[in-house]
GUVODREN-302898 format. One record per residue (C-alpha): x negated, y negated, z negated; residue in three letters. Coordinates in steps of 0.5 Angstrom, whole numbers, plus 500, padded with zeros to 3 digits. Layout:
<<X; Y; Z>; ala>
...
//
This chain:
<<310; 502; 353>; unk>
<<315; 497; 350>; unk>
<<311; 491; 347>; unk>
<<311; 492; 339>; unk>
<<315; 488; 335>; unk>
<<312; 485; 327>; unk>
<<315; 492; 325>; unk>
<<311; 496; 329>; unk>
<<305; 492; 327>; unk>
<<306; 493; 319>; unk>
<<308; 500; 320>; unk>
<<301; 503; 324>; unk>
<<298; 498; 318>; unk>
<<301; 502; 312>; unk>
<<300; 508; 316>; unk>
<<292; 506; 317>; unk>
<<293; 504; 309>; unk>
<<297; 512; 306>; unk>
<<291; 515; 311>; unk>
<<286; 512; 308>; unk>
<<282; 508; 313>; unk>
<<282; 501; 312>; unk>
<<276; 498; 318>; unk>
<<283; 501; 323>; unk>
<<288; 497; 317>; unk>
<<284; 491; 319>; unk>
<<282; 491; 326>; unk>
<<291; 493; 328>; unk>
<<291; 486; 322>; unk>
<<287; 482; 326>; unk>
<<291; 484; 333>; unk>
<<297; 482; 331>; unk>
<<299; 476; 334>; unk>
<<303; 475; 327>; unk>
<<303; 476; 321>; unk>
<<309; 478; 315>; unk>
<<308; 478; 307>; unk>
<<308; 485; 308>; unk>
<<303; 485; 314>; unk>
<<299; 482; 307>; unk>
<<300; 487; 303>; unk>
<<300; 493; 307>; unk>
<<293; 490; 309>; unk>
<<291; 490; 301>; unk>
<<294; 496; 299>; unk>
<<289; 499; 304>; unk>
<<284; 496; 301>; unk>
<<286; 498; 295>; unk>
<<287; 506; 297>; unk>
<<279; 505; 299>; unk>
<<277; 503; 293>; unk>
<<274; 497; 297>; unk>
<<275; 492; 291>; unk>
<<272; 486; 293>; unk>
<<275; 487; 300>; unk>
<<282; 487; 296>; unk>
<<280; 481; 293>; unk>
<<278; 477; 298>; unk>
<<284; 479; 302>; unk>
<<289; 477; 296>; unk>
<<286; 470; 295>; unk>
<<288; 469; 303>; unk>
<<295; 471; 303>; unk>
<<298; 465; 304>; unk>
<<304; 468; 299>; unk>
<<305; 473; 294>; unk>
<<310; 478; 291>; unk>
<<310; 482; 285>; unk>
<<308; 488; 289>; unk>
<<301; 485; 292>; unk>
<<300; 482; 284>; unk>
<<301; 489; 281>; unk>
<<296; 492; 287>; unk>
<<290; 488; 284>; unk>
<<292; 489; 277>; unk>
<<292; 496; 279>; unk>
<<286; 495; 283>; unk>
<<282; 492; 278>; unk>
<<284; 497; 272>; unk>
<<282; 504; 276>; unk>
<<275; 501; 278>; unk>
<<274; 499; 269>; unk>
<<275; 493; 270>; unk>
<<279; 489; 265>; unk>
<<277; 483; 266>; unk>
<<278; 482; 272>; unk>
<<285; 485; 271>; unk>
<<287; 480; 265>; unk>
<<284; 475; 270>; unk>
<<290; 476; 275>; unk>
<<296; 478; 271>; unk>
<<294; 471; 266>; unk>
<<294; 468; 273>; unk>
<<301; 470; 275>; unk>
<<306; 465; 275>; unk>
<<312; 469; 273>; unk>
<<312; 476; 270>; unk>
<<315; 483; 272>; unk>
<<317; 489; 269>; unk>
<<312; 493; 274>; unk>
<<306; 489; 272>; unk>
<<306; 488; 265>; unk>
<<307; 496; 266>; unk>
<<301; 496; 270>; unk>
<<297; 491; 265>; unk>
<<300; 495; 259>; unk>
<<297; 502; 261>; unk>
<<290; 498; 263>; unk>
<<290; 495; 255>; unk>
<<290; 503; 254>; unk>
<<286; 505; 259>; unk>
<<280; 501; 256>; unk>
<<282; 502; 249>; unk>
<<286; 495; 246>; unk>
<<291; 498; 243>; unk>
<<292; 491; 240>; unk>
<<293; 487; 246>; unk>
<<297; 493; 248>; unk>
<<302; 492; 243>; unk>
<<301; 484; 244>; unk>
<<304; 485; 251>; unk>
<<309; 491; 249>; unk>
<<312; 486; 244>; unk>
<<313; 480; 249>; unk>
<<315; 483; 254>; unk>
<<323; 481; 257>; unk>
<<324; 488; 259>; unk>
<<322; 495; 258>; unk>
<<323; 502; 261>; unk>
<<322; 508; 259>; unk>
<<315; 508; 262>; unk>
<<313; 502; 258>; unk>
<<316; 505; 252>; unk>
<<311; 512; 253>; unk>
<<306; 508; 254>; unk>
<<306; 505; 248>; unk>
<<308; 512; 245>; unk>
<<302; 515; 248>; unk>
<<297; 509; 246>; unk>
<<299; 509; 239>; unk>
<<299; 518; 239>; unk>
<<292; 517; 242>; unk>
<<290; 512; 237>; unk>
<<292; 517; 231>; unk>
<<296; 512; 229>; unk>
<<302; 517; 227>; unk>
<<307; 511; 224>; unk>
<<307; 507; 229>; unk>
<<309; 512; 234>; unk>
<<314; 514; 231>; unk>
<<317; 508; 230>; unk>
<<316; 505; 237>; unk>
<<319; 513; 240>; unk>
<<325; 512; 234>; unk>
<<327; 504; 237>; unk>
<<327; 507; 245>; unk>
<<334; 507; 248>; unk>
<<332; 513; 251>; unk>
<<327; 519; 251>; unk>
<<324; 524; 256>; unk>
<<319; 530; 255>; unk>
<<313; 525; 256>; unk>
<<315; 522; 249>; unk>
<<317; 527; 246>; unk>
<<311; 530; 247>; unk>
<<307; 524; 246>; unk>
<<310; 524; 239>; unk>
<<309; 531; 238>; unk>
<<301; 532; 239>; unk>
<<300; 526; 233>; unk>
<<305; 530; 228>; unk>
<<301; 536; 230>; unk>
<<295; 533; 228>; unk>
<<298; 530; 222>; unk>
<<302; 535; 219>; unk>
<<299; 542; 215>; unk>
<<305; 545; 214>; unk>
<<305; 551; 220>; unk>
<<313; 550; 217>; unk>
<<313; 543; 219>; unk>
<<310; 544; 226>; unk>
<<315; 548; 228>; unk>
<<321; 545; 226>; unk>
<<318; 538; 229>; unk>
<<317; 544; 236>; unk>
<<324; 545; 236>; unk>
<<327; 539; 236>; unk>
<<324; 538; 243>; unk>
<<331; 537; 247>; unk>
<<326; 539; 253>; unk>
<<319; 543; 254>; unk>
<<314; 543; 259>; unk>
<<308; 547; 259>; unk>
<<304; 541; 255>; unk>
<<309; 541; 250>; unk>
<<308; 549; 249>; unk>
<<300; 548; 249>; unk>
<<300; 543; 244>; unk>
<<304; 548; 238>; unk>
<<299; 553; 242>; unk>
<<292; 549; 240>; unk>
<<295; 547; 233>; unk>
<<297; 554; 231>; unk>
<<289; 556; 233>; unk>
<<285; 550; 231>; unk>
<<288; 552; 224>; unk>
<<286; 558; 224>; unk>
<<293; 562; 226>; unk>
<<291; 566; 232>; unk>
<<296; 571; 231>; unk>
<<301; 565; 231>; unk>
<<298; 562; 236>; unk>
<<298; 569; 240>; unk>
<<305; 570; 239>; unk>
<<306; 562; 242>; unk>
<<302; 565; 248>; unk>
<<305; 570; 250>; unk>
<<312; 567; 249>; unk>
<<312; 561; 253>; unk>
<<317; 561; 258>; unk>
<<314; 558; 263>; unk>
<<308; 558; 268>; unk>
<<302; 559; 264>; unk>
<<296; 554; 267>; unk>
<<289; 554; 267>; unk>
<<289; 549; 261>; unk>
<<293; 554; 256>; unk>
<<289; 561; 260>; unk>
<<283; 556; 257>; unk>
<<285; 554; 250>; unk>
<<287; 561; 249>; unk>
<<280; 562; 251>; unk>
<<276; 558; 246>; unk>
<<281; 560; 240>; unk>
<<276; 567; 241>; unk>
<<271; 564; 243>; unk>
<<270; 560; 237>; unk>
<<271; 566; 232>; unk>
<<265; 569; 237>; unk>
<<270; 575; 240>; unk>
<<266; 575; 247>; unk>
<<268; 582; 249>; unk>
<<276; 579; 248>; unk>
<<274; 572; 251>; unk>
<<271; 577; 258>; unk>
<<278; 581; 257>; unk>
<<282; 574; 258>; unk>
<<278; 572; 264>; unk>
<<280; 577; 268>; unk>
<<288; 577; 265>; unk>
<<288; 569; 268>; unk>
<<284; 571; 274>; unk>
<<291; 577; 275>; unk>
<<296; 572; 272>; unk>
<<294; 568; 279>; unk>
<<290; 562; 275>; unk>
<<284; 560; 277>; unk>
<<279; 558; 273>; unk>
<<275; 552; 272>; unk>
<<269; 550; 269>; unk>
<<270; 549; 262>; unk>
<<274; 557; 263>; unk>
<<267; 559; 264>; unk>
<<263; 555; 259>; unk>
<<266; 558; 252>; unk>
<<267; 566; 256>; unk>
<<259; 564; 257>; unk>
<<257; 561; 250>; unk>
<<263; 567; 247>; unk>
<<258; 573; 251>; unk>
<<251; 569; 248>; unk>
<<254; 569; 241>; unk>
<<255; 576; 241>; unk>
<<248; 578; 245>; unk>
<<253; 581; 251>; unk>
<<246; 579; 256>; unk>
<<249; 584; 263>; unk>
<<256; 581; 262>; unk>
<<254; 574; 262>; unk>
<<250; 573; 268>; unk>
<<255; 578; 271>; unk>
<<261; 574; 269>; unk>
<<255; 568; 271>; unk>
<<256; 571; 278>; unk>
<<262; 572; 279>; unk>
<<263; 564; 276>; unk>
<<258; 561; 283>; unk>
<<260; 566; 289>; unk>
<<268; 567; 287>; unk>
<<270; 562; 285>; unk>
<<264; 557; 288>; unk>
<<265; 553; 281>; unk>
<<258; 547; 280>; unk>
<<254; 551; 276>; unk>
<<253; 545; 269>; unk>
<<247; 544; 265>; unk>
<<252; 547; 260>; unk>
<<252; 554; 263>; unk>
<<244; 554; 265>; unk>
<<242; 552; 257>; unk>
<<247; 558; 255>; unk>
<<243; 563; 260>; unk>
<<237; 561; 257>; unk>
<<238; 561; 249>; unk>
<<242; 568; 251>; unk>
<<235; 570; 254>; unk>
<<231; 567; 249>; unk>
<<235; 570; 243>; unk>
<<234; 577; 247>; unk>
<<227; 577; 248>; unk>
<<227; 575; 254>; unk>
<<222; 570; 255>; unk>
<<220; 570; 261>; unk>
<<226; 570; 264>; unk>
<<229; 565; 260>; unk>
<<222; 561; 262>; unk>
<<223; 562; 269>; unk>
<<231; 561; 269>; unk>
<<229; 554; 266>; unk>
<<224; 553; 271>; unk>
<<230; 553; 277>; unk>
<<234; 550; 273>; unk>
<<230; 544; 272>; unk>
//
């Protein structure tokens, strides 16, 4: 086999980083007779990958040079693992900033709820894109801070359907006007099945189920298991347990997997209306069909079912189990 050259060495390292495997990273980074910038960073990114946070930053303390790429990484780091201030410690640190960590740094103020300083950095920063711009978007949406938003999505030079939707949600949860609502819904360039969810649960949690019906039945894409799910809890809170039991099965027909959350309100809908054999049956068809992790929720909805129903014993034993 010829000898490898510095190349060679990098791309097995970053192949050891993609495949998660950090100790193999580092041993093929101790071999090498040399080391690059990007043997570095590939060695960061791989303990970045593996979440091994305090390898990471030992390794970025020790690279003899930084690029912005090996900067954004451990700001990234930092964020994903809740640490904000160890991501503000590395991005103060940075001696000239970029568009790609500000963006990084941006999302982390989000993520740890300072909208302020969010705001602060949205405002001195140099250049913004898109992602910058529905960050802040979504931030202030998030925030329930209407006027902000819009004002931030009126300056964008221009929008994608991130922003739209960001900018839609918060006009659904300001506006009461069904008119309104639906007007703001049409002037949507674009739509996804985000955007058709959000008009679908503003319609329900106001009270229009029939609207909210008409929404679900006429979207024109893949419906998934967010929108099965909603439509699901809009039944579930007005107690229709049999409908709710119906709109299981259509989802499970429709080639949609349920998730945890499908089966709590199908659960709690079944309780509300005293349907005992249907729940433990939907129950059942929850662990052995879809070996979904049965929740302290599901158990506390079987036991107040069998409480409410007489069955105390039953409910006493299940309880037991549980516990």
């Amino acid at each position: 086999m010829p000898e490898w050259d510095v190349i060679s060495w990098n791309v097995m390292i970053s192949f050891y980083a993609q495949a998660g495997r950090p100790e193999d990273a580092r041993n093929l980074f101790d071999a090498m007779p040399e080391h690059t910038l990007v043997s570095w960073t590939a060695l960061l990114q791989a303990y970045s990958f593996g979440g091994h946070t305090q390898a990471a930053a030992y390794t970025f303390s020790k690279m003899p040079e930084i690029n912005s790429f090996s900067w954004n990484i451990m700001i990234a780091e930092y964020a994903a693992v809740g640490d904000f201030g160890g991501a503000k410690r590395v991005f103060d640190s940075m001696p000239e900033l970029c568009r790609l960590c500000c963006n990084t740094m941006l999302s982390a103020c989000i993520r740890a709820g300072n909208i302020e300083q969010a705001f602060c950095l949205y405002n001195v920063m140099q250049e913004r894109d898109t992602v910058t711009h529905n960050a802040m978007v979504y931030a202030f949406a998030r925030a329930g801070y209407f006027e902000e938003s819009k004002r931030i999505f009126e300056t964008m030079p221009e929008w994608d359907i991130v922003s739209f939707n960001a900018v839609f949600e918060t006009a659904c949860a300001n506006m009461e006007s069904l008119d309104r609502l639906k007007h703001a819904f049409m002037e949507i360039k674009e739509t996804n099945i985000i955007s058709w969810t959000i008009l679908f649960q503003a319609y329900a949690q106001r009270g229009h189920l029939d609207s909210a019906t008409k929404v679900f039945e006429t979207v024109p894409v893949e419906k998934n298991v967010v929108l099965w799910t909603a439509m699901v809890a809009s039944h579930a809170h007005l107690g229709k347990g049999e409908k709710t039991l119906e709109l299981l099965s259509l989802m499970e027909l429709d080639g949609v997997e349920p998730n945890q959350v499908s089966f709590l309100f199908v659960l709690s809908s079944c309780s509300h209306v005293g349907l005992l054999d249907e729940a433990f049956a939907c129950f059942a068809r929850m662990v052995e069909d879809h070996r979904i992790v049965v929740s302290d929720q599901h158990y506390c909805i079987l036991v107040d079912l069998l409480s409410r129903s007489g069955e105390l014993k039953n409910a006493e034993k299940l309880q037991h189990c549980w516990c």
